[in-house]
N, C-alpha and C positions, 0 to 999 in steps of 0.2 A: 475232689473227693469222689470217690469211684461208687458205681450208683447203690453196688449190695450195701456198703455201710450207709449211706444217707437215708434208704428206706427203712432200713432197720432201726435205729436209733432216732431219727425224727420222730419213726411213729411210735417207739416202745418209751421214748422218754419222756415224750407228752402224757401217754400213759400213765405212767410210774411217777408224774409231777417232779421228775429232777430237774429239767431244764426250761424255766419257763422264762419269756421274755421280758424285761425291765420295763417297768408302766411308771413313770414320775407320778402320774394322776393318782397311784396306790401310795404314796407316804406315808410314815406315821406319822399320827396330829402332833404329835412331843415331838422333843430335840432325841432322833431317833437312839443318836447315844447314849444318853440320859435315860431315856425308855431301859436299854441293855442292862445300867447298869442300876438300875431299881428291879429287877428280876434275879428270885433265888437261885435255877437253875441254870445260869450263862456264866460266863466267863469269855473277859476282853485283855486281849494283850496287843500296844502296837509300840513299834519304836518311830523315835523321830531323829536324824539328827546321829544315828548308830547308841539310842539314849531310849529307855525303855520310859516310855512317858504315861502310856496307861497300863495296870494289871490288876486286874479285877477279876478276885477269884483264878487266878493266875497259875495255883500250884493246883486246883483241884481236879482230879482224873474224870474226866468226861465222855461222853459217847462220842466218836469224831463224824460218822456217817464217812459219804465218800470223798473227804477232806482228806482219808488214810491215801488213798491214789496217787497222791503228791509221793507221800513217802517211800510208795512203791516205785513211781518213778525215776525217783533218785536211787533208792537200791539197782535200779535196773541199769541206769545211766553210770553208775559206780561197775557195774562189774562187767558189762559189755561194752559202753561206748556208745555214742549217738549214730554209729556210722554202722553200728551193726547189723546182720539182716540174717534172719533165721530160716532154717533149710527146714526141706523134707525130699525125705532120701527115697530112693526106690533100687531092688534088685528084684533077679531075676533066680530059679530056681525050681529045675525039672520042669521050664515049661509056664510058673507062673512065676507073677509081676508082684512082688512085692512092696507097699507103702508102708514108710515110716513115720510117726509123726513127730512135730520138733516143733510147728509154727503153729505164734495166735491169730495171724492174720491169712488166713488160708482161705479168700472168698472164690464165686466163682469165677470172677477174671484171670484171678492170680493162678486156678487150677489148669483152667486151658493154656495158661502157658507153661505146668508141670505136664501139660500129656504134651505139647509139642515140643518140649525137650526130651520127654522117653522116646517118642516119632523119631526124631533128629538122632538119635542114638541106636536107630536102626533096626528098633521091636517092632513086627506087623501082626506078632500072633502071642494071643496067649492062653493057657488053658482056664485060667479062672485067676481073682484078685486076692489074693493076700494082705490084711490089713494090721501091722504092728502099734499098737498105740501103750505099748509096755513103759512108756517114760513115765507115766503117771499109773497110778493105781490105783488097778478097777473098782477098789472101795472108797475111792475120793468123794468124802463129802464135807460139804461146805456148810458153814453155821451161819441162819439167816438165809439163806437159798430157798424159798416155795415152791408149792410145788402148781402155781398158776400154768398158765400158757404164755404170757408176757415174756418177750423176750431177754428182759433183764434177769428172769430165772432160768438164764439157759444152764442144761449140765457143763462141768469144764471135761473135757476130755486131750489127749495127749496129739489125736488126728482127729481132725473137727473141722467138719466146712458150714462158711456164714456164720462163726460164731456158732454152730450148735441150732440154727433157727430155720424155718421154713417159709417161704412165702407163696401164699394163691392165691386164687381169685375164683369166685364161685358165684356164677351167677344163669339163672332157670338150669339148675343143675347140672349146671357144664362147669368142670373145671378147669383151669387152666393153671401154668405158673404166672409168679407175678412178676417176674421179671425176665426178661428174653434172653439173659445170660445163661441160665439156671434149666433145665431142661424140667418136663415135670417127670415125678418115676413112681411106681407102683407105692411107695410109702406115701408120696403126696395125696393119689389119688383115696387110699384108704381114712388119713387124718382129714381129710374133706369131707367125709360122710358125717363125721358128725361137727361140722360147720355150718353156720348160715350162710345166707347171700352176704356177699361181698368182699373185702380185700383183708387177709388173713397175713398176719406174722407170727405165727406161734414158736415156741422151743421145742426141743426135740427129747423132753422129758427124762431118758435115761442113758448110758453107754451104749447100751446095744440097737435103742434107734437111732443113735447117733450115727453108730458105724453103718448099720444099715443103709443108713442115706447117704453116706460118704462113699461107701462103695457102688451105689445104683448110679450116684450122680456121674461118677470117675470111671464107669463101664459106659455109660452114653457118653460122655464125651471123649473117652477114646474110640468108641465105633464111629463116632463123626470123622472120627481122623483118618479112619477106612482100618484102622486095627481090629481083628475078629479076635473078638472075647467070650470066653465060655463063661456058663450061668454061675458056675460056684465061687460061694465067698467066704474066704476062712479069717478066723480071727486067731490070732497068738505070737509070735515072737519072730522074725527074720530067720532061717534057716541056716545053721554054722554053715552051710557050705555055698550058700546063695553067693552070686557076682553082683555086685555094684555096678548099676548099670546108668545112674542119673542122678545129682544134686542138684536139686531146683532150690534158690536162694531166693529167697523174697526179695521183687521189683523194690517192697518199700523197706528203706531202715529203719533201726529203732525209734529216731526223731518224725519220724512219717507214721508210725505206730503210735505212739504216745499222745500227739494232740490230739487225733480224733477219741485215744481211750479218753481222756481229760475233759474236753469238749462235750463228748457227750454219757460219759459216765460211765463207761462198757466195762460191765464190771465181767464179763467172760475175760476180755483182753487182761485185766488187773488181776484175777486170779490165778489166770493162765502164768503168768510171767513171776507172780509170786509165787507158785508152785515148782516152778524153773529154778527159781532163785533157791530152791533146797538142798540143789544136789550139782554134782559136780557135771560138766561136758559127759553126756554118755550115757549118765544116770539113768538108773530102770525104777520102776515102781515108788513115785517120789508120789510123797500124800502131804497132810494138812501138818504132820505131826513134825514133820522134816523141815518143813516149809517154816511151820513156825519157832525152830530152835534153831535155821538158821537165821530167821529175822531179829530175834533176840542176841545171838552173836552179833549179827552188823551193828542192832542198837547200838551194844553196849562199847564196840568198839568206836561207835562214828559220833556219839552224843554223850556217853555214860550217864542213863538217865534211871531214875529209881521209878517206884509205882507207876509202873503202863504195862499194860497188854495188848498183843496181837493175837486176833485169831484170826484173820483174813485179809487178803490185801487191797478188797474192793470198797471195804468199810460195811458189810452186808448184815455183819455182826454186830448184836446189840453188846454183846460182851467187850469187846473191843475200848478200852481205854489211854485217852492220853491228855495232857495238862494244856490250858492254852499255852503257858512257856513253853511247851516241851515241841509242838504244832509251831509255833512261831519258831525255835530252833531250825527244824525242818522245813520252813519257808526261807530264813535265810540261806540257806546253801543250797536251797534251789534259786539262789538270786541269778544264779551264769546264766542256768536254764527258763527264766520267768517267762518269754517269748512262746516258751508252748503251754503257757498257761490261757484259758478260755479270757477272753478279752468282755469286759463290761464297758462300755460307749467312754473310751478313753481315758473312764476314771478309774480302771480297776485292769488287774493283770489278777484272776484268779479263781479257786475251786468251789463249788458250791456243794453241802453233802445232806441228803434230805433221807430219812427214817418219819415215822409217825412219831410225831414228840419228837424231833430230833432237827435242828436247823443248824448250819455251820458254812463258814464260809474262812476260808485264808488265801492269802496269796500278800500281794503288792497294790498301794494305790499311789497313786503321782499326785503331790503334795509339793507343790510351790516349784515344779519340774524336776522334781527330784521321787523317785521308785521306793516308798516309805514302807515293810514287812508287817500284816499282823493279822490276827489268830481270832474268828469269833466263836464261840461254841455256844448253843442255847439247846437244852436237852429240856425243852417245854415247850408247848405249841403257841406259836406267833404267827402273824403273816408273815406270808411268804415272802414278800417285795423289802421284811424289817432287815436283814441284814445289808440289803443293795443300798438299805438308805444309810447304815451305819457307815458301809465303804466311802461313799459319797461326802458322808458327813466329816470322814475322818481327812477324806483330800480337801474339804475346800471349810472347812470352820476356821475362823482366822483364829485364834486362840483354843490349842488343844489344852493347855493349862489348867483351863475350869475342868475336865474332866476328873483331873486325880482325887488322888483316894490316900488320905494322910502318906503316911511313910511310904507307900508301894510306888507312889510320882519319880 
């Protein structure tokens, strides 16, 4: 794991309570499934056996939290391919260097090896940076996105480095960056004034300090490369007449993309890609609106499913509804792909999706050594640790039988 993304989401998701770690010593006192299914606002679906053995509350539309990432997953894995890997382009024109944006995973590793491929391409000078990020549309706004400094509220944008996020480190008023890849630049030093002591991830609030930072960062590290770059930095569209001077493809494919979004909840990555998923190869100014009529076409071709909605693909939205059948559907045909699903100590292949009020967890648990699918949704506040005990309970209770629920067994 490459160190931008592990600093990032280690600290922002402990923050934001998505990912905490499994404590057996937290169980509920009851038979945690029984617990589930004595609760008005849950609903439980699991099959056993390719046999739907429990559905509780089964057809009713529920908040899924970021359990939807699953299904953005597979929309992604449907229309690219696991082997896929996303460019950003650059040209050149009158002198300046053009970026285009394309990739969600555009940290500062992966940049330094877009400036030593413009290098390698034979640029040593340019007049100033050019920043295209027209795939998406400067009015992109997300439902459920804050407006905190936590990283998981970063802006999405179409050219975006780190995820949209910043990192420092301030300490007897000296600032520094927080990571030695990452150079610090005049934006760093001003969002540290009003910081405290010590190690900082913030987001980058809006489009234009987004770009801002992208092109401060992408002018120091091509002057590291000995390329002389002028100060000005424009924002708008590739020039009809501009030369293609350089496709940098991301080191990582889409299957390298995916677990860490899964893993740790990245809901920039999940947006990003469902914002992708609206428009065709090429697309310019692709929004929330596109994004989500095309998600509704995939639905209805890949499920034909009644009462759900989409409005985002990170699960960010409280709007956002789907049935546990409809979430268990969508765990099955991620069965090929369940391996890049977050691993629970053996017993579980799967997502966990946390909102206030809002607890959910699907994927796969291993049941007698066999990868058994199912769905929990609870849109009520429980411990945290209750659905790990329901996974838990649904692999290893020797008789799921007692669970059912007259006719729905």
């Amino acid at each position: 794991m490459i160190k931008t993304f592990a600093f990032v989401f280690s600290i922002s998701l402990v923050v934001a309570g998505l990912t905490l770690p499994h404590r057996p010593g937290l169980a509920a006192k009851a038979d945690p499934v029984l617990e589930v299914l004595s609760l008005k606002e849950a609903s439980l679906a699991f099959e056993q056996d390719a046999k739907l053995s429990i559905a509780h509350q089964a057809e009713r539309p529920m908040i899924p939290a970021s359990t939807m990432k699953v299904l953005t997953a597979l929309a992604a894995i449907q229309r690219w391919g696991l082997d896929h890997r996303f460019a950003t382009d650059t040209f050149t024109a009158d002198g300046w260097l053009w970026v285009q944006g394309g990739d969600p995973f555009l940290v500062s590793e992966e940049l330094e090896r877009l400036v030593a491929g413009i290098k390698g391409a034979g640029l040593r000078e340019v007049k100033g940076i050019g920043l295209d990020d027209g795939r998406f549309s400067p009015a992109l706004r997300i439902d459920g996105r804050s407006t905190s400094d936590n990283p998981y509220d970063a802006p999405v944008t179409a050219l975006a480095l780190n995820f949209n996020t910043l990192a420092l480190t301030k300490e007897g008023g000296k600032v520094s960056s927080a990571e030695a890849q990452t150079p610090l630049t005049p934006l760093g030093r001003e969002l540290a004034a009003r910081l405290g002591s010590g190690k900082h991830r913030i987001n980058l609030k809006d489009r234009a300090t987004a770009l801002r930072y992208f092109g401060e960062v992408l002018a120091a590290k091509l002057a590291g490369t000995g390329i002389k770059v002028g100060d000005e930095v424009r924002i708008g569209q590739v020039p009809a007449d501009a030369r293609r001077l350089y496709r940098h493809e991301n080191s990582r494919n889409l299957r390298e993309v995916l677990v860490p979004m899964l893993e740790y909840s990245n809901n920039f990555i999940a947006n990003y890609l469902f914002v992708l998923l609206g428009g065709k190869e090429g697309a310019r100014g692709l929004d929330m609106v596109s994004a989500q009529q095309a998600a509704r076409r995939w639905v209805d071709g890949t499920f034909g499913w009644r009462d759900y909605r989409i409005e985002d693909g990170a699960g960010l939205s409280r709007a956002n509804r789907l049935s546990a059948r409809q979430l268990l559907a969508v765990i099955k045909a991620f069965a090929p792909y369940r391996d890049l699903l977050p691993a629970q100590e053996g017993v579980a292949r799967a997502k966990t999706g946390t909102l206030t009020g809002v607890s959910t967890y699907a994927g796969f648990v291993r049941r007698q050594g066999v990868w058994e699918p199912f769905s929990l949704m609870i849109n009520e506040s429980v411990p945290y640790n209750l659905r790990l005990e329901v996974a838990e309970t649904l692999a290893r209770a020797p008789d799921i039988s007692r669970y059912c629920r007259g006719s729905k067994c």
